[in-house]
C-alpha positions as CSV (number, residue, x, y, z in Angstrom):
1,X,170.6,-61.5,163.4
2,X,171.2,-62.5,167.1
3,X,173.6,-65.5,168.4
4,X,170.5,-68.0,168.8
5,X,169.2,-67.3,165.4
6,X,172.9,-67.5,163.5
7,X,173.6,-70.8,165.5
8,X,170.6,-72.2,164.2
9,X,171.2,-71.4,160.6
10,X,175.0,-72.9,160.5
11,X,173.6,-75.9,158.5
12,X,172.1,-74.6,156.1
13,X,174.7,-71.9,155.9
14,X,177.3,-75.2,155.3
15,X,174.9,-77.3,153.1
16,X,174.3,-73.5,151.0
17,X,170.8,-73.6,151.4
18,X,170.5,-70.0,152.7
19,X,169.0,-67.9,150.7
20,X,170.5,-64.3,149.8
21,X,169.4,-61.9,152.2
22,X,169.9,-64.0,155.1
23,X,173.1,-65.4,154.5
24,X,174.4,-62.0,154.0
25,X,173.2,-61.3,157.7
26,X,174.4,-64.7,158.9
27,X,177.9,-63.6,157.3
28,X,178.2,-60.0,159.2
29,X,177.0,-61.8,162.4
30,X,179.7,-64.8,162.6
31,X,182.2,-62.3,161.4
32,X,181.4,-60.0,164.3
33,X,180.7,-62.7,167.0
34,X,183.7,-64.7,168.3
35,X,181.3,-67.4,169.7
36,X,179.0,-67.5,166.7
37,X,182.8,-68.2,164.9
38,X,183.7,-70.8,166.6
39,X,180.4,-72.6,166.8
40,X,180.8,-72.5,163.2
41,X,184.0,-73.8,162.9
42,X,183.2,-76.7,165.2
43,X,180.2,-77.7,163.2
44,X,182.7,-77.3,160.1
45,X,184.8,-79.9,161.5
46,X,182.0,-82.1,162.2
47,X,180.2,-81.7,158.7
48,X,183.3,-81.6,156.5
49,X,186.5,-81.9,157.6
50,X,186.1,-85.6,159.9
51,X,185.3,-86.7,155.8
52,X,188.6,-85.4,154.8
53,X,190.2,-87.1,158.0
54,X,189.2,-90.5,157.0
55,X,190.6,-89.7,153.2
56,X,193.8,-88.6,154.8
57,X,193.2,-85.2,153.0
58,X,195.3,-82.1,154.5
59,X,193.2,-78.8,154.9
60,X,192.8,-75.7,156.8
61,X,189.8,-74.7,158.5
62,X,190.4,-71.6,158.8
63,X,191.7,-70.8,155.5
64,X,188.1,-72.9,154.4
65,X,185.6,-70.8,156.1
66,X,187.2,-67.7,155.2
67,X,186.9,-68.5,151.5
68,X,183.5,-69.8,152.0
69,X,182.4,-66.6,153.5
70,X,183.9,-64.4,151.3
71,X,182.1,-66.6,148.3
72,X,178.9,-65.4,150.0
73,X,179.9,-61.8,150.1
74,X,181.2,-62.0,146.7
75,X,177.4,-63.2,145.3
76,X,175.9,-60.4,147.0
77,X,178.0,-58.0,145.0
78,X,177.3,-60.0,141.9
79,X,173.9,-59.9,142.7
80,X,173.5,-56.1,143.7
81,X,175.8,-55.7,140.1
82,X,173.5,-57.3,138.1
83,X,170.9,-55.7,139.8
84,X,171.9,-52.7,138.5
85,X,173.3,-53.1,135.2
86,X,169.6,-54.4,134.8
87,X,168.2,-51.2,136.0
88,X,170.5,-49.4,133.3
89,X,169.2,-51.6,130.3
90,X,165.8,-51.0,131.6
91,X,166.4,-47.4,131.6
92,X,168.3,-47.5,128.3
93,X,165.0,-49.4,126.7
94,X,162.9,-47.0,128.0
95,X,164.7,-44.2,126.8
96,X,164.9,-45.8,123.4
97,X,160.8,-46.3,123.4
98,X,160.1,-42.7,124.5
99,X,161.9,-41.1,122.1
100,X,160.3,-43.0,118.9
C-alpha cells in the first residue's frame, strides 16, 4: 500500500470499516511511514478527540492509536487462529470419516 492509497483509507480505517486484508496493509504502512502517521493522527484529532475536547475528557492520542492499531493486528491473529484450528477440525472429521 503506497502513501496516496493509505491516506485515502484513514476514514474508514477510524470509522472500522476496513475490511481484513486491507487494514492489515494499511497497519504495516502507517507503522512504517512517518508522514502516513501523522496524517493519521491529525485526522484522529479531527474525528475524535475535538468530541472529547468539548466533554472536557483527558486522553492521549498517542497512547489511542497505538491501541487501535494493535486491536487490528490482534484480529488478524485471531482470524489466521481460527483459521486454522478450523483446518484441524476439518482434518480431524475427515480422518474420523475415512477410517469408518
Amino acid at each position: 500500500m503506497d502513501c496516496k492509497e493509505t491516506q485515502r483509507c484513514i476514514s474508514l480505517f477510524l470509522e472500522e470499516k476496513m475490511d481484513r486484508r486491507t487494514e492489515q496493509k494499511f497497519v504495516e504502512h502507517v507503522r512504517s511511514c512517518r508522514e502516513c502517521m501523522e496524517e493519521l493522527t491529525i485526522e484522529y484529532l479531527f474525528n475524535i478527540a475535538i468530541e472529547r475536547l468539548e466533554n472536557a475528557e483527558v486522553f492521549d492520542v498517542e497512547k489511542e492509536l497505538e491501541e487501535k492499531l494493535n486491536r487490528a493486528v490482534n484480529r488478524k491473529k485471531v482470524h489466521c487462529q481460527l483459521k486454522a484450528g478450523f483446518f484441524v477440525v476439518a482434518s480431524m472429521i475427515m480422518c474420523v470419516l475415512l477410517l469408518f
